[in-house]
N, C-alpha and C positions, 0 to 999 in steps of 0.2 A: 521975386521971392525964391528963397533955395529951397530946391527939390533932390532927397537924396537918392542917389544916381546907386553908391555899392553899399553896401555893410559890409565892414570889414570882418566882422566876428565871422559872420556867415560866409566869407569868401575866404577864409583863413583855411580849410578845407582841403583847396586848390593850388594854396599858395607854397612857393618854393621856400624851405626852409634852412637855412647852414648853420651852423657852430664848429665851434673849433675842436679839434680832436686832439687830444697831447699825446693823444696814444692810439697806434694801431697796431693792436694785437693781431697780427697774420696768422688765420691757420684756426681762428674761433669767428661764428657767424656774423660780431660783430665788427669784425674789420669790412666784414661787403661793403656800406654804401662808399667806403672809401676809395675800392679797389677800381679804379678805371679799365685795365684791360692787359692782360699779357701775364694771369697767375692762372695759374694751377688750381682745382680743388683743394679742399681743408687735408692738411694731414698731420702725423703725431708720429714722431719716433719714438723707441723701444724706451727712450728714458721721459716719456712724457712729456715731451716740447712741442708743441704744437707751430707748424708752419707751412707756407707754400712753394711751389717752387715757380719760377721764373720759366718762363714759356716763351720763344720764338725773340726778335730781335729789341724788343721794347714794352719794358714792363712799365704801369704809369699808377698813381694815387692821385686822386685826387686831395687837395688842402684848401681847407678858407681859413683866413684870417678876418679876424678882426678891428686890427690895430695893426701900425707898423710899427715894426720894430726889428733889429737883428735877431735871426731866430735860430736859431741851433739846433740843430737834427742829428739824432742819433739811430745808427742801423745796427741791428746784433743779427749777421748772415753769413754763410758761407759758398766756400764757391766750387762746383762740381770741375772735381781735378781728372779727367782722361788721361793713360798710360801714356806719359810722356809729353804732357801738352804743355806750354806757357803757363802760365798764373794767368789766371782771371782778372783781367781789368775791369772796371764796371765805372763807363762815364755817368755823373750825374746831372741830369738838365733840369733846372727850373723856368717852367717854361718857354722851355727850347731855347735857354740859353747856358752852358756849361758852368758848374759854380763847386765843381768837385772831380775828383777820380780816382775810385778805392781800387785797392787791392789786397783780391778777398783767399781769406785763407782756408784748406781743406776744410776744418772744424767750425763750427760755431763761435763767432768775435763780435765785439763792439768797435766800432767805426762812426764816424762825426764828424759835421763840417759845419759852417756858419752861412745863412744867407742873409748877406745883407739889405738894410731897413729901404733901402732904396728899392729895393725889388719885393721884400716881404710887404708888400701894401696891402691896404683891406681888400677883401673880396676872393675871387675863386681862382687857384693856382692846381699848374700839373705839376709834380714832382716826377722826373720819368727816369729809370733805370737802364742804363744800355752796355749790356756783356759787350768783350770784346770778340767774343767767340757764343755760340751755342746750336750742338748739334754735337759732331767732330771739327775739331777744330783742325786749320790748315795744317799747324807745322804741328810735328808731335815731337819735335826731337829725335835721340836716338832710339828709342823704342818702336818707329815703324808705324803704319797706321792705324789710328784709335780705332774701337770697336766701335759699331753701330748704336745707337742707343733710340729706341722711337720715339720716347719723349724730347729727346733734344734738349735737355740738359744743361744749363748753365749756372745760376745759383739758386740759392734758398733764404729766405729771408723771415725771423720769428717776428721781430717787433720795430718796430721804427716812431721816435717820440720826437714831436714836435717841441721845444721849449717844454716850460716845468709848471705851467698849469694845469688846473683842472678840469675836466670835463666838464664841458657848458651843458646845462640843464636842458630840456625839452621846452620848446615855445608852442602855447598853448593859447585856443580860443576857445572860452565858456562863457556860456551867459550874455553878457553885454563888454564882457572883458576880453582884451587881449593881453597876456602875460608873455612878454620878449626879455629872457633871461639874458644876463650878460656875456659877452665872447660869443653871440647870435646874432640873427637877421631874416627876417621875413621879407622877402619881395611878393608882390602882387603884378600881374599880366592884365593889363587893361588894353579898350580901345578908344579913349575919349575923343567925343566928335565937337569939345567945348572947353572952356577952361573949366577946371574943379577944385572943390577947398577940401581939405582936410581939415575935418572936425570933430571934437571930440570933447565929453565932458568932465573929464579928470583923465588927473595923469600920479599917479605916485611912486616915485624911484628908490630904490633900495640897494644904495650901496655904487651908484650911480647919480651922474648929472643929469641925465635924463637920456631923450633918443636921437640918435642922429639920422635926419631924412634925405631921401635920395631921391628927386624925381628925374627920369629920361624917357623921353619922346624919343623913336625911333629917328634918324636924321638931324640932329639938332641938337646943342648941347645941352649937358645936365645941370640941373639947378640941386644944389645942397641947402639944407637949411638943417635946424634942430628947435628940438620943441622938451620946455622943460615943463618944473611947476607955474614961472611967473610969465608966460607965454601966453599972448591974446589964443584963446583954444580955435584958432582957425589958420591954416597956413593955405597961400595959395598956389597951386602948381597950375603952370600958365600951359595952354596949348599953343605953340608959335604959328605963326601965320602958315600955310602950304604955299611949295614955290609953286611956278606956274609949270610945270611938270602934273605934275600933280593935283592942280588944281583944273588942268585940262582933261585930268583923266576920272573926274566926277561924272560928265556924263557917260561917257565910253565906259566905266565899270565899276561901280562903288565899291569895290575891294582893293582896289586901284588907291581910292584916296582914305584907306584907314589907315594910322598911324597905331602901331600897340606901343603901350609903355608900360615901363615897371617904375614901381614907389616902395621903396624899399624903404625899411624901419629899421635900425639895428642899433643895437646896445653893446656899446664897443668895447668898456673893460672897466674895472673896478675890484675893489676888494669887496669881502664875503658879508654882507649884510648884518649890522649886527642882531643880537640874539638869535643866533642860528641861521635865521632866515636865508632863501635863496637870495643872490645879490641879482638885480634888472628890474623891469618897467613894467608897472598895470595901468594899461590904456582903458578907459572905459567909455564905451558908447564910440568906437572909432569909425567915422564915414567918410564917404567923396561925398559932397553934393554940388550940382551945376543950377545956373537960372533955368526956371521952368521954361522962358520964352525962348531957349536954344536947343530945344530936345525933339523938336518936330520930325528931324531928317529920325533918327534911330525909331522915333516909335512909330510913325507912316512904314518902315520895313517890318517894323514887328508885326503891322496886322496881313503880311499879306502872308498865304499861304505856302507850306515847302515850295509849290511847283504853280508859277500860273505862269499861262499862256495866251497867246490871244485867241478869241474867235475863231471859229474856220472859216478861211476867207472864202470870197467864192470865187476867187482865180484858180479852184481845186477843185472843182464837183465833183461827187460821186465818191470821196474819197472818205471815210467817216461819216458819212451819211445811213449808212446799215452796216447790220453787224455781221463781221464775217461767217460765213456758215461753219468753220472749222479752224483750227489750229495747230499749227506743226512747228514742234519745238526740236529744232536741230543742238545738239550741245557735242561741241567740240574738245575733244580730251588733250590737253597739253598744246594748245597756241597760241602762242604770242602774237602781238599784234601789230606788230612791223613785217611779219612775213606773208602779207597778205598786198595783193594786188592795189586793192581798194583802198587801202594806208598807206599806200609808196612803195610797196616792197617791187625791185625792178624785174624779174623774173617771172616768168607766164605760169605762174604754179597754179593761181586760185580763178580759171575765165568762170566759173559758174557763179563762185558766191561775187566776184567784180559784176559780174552782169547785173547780178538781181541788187544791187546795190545803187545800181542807176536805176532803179525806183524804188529806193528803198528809204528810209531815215536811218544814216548812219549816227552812233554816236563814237565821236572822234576821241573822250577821253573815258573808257568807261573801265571800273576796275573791279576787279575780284575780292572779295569780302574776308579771303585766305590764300593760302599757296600749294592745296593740294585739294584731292577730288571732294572727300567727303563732304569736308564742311560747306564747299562752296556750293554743292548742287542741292545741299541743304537749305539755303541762304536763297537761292532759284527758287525752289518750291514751296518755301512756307514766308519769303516776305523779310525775313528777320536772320541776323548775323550771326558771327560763330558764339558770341558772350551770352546771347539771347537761346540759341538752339542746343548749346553748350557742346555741341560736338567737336574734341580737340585730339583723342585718338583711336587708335586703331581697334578698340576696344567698343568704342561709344557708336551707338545708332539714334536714330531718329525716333525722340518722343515722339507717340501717338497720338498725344493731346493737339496738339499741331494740326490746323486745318488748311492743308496740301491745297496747292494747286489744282491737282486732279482731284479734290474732295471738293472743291468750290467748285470746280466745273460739271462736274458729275450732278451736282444740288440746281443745277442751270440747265440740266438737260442733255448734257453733252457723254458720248460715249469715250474711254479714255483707254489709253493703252501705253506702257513705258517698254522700252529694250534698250536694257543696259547692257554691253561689253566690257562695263570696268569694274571690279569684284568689290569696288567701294560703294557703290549702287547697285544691292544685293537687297531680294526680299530678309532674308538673313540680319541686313542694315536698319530696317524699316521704311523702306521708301517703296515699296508694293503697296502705300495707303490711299487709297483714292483710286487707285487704276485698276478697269477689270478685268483688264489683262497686265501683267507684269511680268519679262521674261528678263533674266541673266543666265550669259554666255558669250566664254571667252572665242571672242567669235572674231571677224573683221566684218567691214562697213555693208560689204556686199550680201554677207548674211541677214545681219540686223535688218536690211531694206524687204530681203524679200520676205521675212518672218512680219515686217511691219504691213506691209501689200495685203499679205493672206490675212490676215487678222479685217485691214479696210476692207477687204472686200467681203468677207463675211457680215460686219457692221452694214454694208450698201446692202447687201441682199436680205436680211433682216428689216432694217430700217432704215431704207435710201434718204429719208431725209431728216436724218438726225444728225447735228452736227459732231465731227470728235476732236478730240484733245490727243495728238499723239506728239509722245518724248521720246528720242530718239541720241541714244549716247554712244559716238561710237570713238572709239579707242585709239583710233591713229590721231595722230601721229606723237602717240605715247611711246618712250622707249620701252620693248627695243626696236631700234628703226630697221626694219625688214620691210623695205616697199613692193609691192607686187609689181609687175611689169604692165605695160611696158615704160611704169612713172622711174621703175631706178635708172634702167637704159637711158631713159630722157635727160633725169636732170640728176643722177648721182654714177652717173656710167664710171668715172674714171674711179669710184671707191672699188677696189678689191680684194679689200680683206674682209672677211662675213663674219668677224669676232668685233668689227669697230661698229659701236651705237648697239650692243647689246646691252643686258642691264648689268651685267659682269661687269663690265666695260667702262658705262657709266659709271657705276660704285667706285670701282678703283682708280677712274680718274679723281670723283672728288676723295678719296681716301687717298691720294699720292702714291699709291701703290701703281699705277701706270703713268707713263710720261706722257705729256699735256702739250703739244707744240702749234704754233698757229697751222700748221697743217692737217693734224689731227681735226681741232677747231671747224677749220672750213671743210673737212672730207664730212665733219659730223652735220652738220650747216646743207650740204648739197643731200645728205641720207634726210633731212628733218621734210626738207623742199620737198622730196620725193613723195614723201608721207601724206603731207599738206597737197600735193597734187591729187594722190590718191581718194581721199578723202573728198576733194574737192568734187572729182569725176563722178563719184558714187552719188555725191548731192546732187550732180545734176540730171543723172539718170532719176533717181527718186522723184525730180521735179517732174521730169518728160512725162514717168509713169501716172506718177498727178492729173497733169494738162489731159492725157489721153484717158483718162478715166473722168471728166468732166469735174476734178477737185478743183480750186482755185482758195485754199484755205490759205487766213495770215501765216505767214514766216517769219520766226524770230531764232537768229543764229546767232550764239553767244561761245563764247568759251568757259570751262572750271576753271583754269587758271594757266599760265606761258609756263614757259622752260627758261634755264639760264645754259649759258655755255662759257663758262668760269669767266664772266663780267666781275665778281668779284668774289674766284677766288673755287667755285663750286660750279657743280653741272644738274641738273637735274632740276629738282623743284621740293618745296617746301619745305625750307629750311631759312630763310627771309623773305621780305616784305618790299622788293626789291621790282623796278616798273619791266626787266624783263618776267619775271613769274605773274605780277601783277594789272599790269596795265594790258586787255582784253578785246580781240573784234566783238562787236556789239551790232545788230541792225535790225532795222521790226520793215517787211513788205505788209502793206495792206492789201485785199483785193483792189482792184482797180486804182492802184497809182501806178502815173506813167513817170512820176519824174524823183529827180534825187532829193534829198535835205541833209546838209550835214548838221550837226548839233554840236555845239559847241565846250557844252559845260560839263563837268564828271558827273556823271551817272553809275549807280551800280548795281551789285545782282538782284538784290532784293527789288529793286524796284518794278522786277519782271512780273510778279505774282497781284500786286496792285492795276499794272497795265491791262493785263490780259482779263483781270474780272474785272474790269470797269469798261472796256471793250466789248467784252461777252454780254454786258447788261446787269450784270451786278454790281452788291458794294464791296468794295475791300474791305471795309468795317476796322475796329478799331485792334491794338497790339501792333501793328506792323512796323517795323526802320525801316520798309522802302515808299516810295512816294509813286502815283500815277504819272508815266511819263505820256497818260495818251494825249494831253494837250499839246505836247510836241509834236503828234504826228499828225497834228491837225494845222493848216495854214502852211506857210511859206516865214521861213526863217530871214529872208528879206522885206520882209513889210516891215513899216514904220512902225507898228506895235512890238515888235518882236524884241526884247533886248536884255542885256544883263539882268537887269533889275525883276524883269516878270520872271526870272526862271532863277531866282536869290544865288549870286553869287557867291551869297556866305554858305550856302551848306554845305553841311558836313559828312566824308565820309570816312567811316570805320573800317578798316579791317585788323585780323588777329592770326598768329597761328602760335604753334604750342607744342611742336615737335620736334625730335631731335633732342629735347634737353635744351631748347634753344627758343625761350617766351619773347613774340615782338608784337608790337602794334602799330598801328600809322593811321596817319588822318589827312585827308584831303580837301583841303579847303581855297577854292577859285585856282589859283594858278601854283600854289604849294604844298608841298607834301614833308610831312614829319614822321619818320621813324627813329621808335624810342626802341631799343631790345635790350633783353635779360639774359643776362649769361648766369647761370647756378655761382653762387657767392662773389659777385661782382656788380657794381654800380651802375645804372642804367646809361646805356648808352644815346646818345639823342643825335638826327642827322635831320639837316633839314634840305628840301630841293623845291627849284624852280622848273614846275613840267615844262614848259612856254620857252624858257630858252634853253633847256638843261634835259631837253626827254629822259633820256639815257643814265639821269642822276650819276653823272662822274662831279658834281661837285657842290661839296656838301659845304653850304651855306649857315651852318649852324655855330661855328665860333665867330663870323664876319658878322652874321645878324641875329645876335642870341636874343632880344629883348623878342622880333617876331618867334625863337624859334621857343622862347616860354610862353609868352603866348598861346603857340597851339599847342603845346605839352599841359596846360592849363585847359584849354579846351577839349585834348585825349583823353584827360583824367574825367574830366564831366562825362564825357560822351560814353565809355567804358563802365562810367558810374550807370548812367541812366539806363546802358543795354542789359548790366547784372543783373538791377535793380527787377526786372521782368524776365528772368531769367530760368530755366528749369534744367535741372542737372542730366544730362544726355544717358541713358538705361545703356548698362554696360550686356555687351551683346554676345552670344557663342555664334562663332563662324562654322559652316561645316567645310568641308574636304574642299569640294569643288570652290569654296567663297575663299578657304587657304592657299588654296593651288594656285588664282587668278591670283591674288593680291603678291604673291611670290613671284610670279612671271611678271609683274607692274614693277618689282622691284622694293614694295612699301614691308615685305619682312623676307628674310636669308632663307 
């Protein structure tokens, strides 16, 4: 018996939607979703023409068609003429293969070429623009060297019109309908773990033969079909058998053996319906449904929880058997997670947190929820992401509605105290809520330690046996990189200029205002080491001071979020979504473990605030996006219970940031990561990676495997949905002098 599996109405939502555009008006809001990447903001000259200009070596639009056909393109642009340069060439690629090449004139002109029907096929095309020059161009002629210009300058372009139709209407799902107008297409991102029918109880087309359908299975060819009025109302799209690849790798990882596909619908062309009416297709009642008897594997995963783990075995006594008397939340300001002993990094920079790491539960993928301080130490303490806590700038602090870490802990008994040295974790911010001590000061690590000391030991001498909660944020190895000795001696002796790794420095490296060489690179690389050393030293004095005062509280050492060192392009942080800013050392010591665990699955910040109050004896209770990872630090990740499946391979994790002028989000799910980013008037960008063979994301798998990489841009949009959905808008905040002063030495304003 069939049991329906999707509604279409109700996943239409979700779904990727195209029509064809005959026109893009450059320079008015509604050319964005077209513009791929390489314009300039919206502008308007003095006679009212509104256009953008052509930025850096490759400007792109994106195009879908509907139909093939020879298509004729016309451009009305001109080209930025420098004191004695060449004429502006401008190659034209459709889809990276040449099919034109203008020559563009001072003024504003129309220009035109034809792409033929062999290459204008249905579906989604780049049309990409390439100057032959932009900046100054080499040769200038006899007039001598062109003048500088910052924007780099090449042409300007008002409109560009595809063929001479119309603008295809909006496709819309209401009710029990789906309306797919004509010169459109809805695809839908599935995972079917069965064959499924497409069905549906009326179809009525207007001005059209009906729809034409697409189904493809990741790996496997596409089957087409179409579906009119006089169509049995069930089409079936088959799931092909898994090779044996893949089918090896069901029990090794069930993320391994999902297949995503798209089914695409699309109403390829016609004329204009008569009496008025739009011309295209109302689908009504559209579904997937599969046999009820082949659904067991998807909903046996639906009932097990985000996080289960086995048992604690009892090859581990003593280990999770009582609750630690205390908590020490080490958070590390600006480190990556390859520059760390314990993750591979080859250099003796980090022997303290490597030691405690050989008893510790490392988690080997875990990521930051943002790429800079605020939101993520947000994201630490309350459980929940930057969409949900809303903090995205420099303006925004921490709702107080929000029940902190140290507000949970505090309700447990525990005595709490934070020392921040980053001016973005300022009482000023809101994050003094729950702690009864809260200091900021732009300090270094050795300070915060002994401010953190005086504070314990007044706690012991009051009340020796009350547990505490101490947060501890200290600033290195944040630029500017100024290491104390004797760590620069050690490991950045040969740097000697005292103006490289300053925030000066940094700025105008990613602003090109400083020149950037792999030696630069690596002098900034041995300053970052130094830092990371420093840092490292300081935690393990902090510990000794511990041990000799009779402490033995859990330790969990995390970072806010990495540094880049222009990997692609920028140096610094928060400005993408990228696995150097992103991807974070993580590790929880309990009392009394002797031995290591590594964990294998991405884990992330929020999940800290659920840990630690399930730990302490409490309940995390309900609102939170992070999950208990204390089931992992119970047992041995070698036993035969232990495996993909108890610890869901499928979840999902969000992060966002919002800075710069520069909106991206990404989501991590088992062994892949998709970043989608927004540039101001330009169409979303989408990259997708493999962490497993690709740490480093140099290669972006999102045009090779587009159906996975809709998929989870389908899954982003839900996920981003659901975080708003519970969401509260972050209280914009007055910083005072000293919260200004710090946040200007970090570099976060001039």
């Amino acid at each position: 018996m069939p049991v329906e599996v999707v509604d279409l109405v109700d996943e239409f939502r979700y779904a990727e939607v195209r029509r064809e555009r005959p026109l893009v008006d450059l320079g008015t809001p509604s050319a964005a979703a077209a513009l791929v990447g390489g314009w300039s903001w919206n502008e308007t000259d003095p006679r009212g023409t509104t256009f953008v200009w052509a930025v850096g070596p490759r400007s792109e639009v994106g195009v879908f068609l509907a139909w093939a056909r020879d298509l004729e393109v016309r451009m009305r642009c001109r080209g930025y003429r420098y004191p004695g340069s060449p004429a502006q060439i401008v190659g034209v690629f459709w889809d990276d293969v040449e099919v034109a090449s203008l020559e563009l004139d001072a003024g504003f002109a129309e220009a035109g070429f034809v792409v033929p029907a062999e290459r204008a096929t249905p579906g989604s095309h780049r049309l990409a623009l390439v100057p032959a020059y932009f900046g100054r161009p080499e040769g200038t002629g006899d007039a001598g060297q062109a003048p500088r210009h910052s924007r780099k300058l090449s042409f300007a372009c008002d409109w560009i019109t595809l063929g001479d139709g119309l603008m295809a209407a909006e496709a819309r799902g209401e009710g029990d309908t789906l309306w797919i107008p004509v010169a459109s297409e809805a695809s839908f991102f599935l995972e079917p773990e069965q064959n499924l029918e497409l069905q549906w109880d009326g179809l009525a087309p207007r001005g059209v033969g009906g729809l034409d359908v697409l189904w493809e299975v990741e790996g496997a060819a596409p089957v087409a079909g179409s579906i009119t009025p006089d169509s049995t109302p069930a089409l079936r799209l088959p799931l092909p058998p898994v090779g044996e690849e893949t089918a090896n790798a069901v029990d090794d990882d069930w993320l391994a053996s999902v297949r995503p596909a798209r089914l695409t619908l699309r109403a390829a062309g016609g004329a204009a319906a008569s009496g008025g009416e739009e011309a295209g297709v109302v689908l009504r009642r559209p579904r997937l449904t599969a046999d009820a008897r082949t659904l067991g594997l998807r909903a046996r995963n639906a009932e097990r929880s985000p996080l289960e783990a086995p048992v604690a075995s009892e090859a581990s006594p003593g280990v999770g058997e009582r609750q630690p008397e205390s908590v020490l939340l080490w958070i590390v300001d600006t480190l990556r997670v390859d520059r760390l002993g314990l993750y591979g990094h080859d250099r003796p920079v980090s022997p303290n947190f490597d030691a405690l790491a050989e008893r510790s539960t490392v988690f080997e993928r875990a990521v930051a929820q943002s790429s800079w301080t605020r939101p993520t130490v947000a994201a630490l303490l309350t459980g929940v992401g930057p969409e949900r806590h809303g903090i995205r700038e420099l303006d925004h602090g921490l709702e107080e509605s929000f029940a902190t870490l140290p507000e949970r802990l505090r309700e447990l008994g525990y005595a709490t105290a934070g020392f921040s040295a980053n001016a973005n974790v300022t009482a000023d911010t809101g994050f003094a809520q729950g702690f009864d001590r809260f200091e900021y000061a732009a300090v270094d690590a050795n300070d915060l330690v002994e401010r953190a000391l005086t504070w314990l030991d007044e706690v012991a001498a009051r009340s020796p046996e009350q547990p505490f909660f101490l947060m501890i944020l200290s600033v290195e190895p944040h630029a500017s990189f100024a290491p104390a000795e004797p760590f620069r001696s050690r490991f950045a002796g040969s740097v000697n200029d005292p103006a490289l790794g300053t925030v000066a420095h940094m700025r105008a490296l990613s602003n090109k205002e400083a020149t950037s060489t792999a030696d630069v690179v690596e002098k900034l690389f041995l300053l970052y080491d130094a830092e990371i050393a420093w840092n490292d030293h300081v935690f393990g004095e902090l510990r000794h001071e511990l041990r000799r005062r009779g402490r033995y509280p859990l330790i969990a050492v995390v970072a806010d979020h990495g540094e880049a060192f222009e990997e692609r392009g920028v140096f610094g942080h928060g400005w993408d979504l990228h696995s150097e800013v992103l991807d974070i050392p993580f590790l929880i010591h309990r009392p009394g473990q002797t031995e290591a665990r590594r964990v294998p699955f991405p884990v992330q910040q929020a999940d800290l605030l659920p840990t630690l109050i399930e730990i302490a004896g409490g309940e995390p209770g309900p609102g939170l996006e992070g999950d208990s990872l204390a089931p992992l630090l119970r047992g041995s990740t070698e036993s035969p219970e232990f495996s993909a499946r108890q610890v869901r391979a499928d979840r999902l994790l969000l992060s966002t940031t919002d800075r710069f002028r520069r909106s991206a989000a990404s989501l991590v799910r088992g062994r892949h990561k998709l970043i989608e980013s927004r540039l101001p008037g330009q169409a979303p960008a989408r990259q997708l990676f493999d962490w497993v063979d690709d740490p480093e994301e140099r290669r972006d798998l999102a045009a090779e495997r587009p159906i996975l990489a809709g998929r989870l841009t389908r899954l982003l949009r839900e996920q981003l949905g659901l975080s708003r959905r519970g969401g509260l808008p972050a209280p914009e905040v007055e910083l005072d002098e000293d919260t200004r002063r710090g946040l200007q030495a970090l570099g976060y304003i001039e």
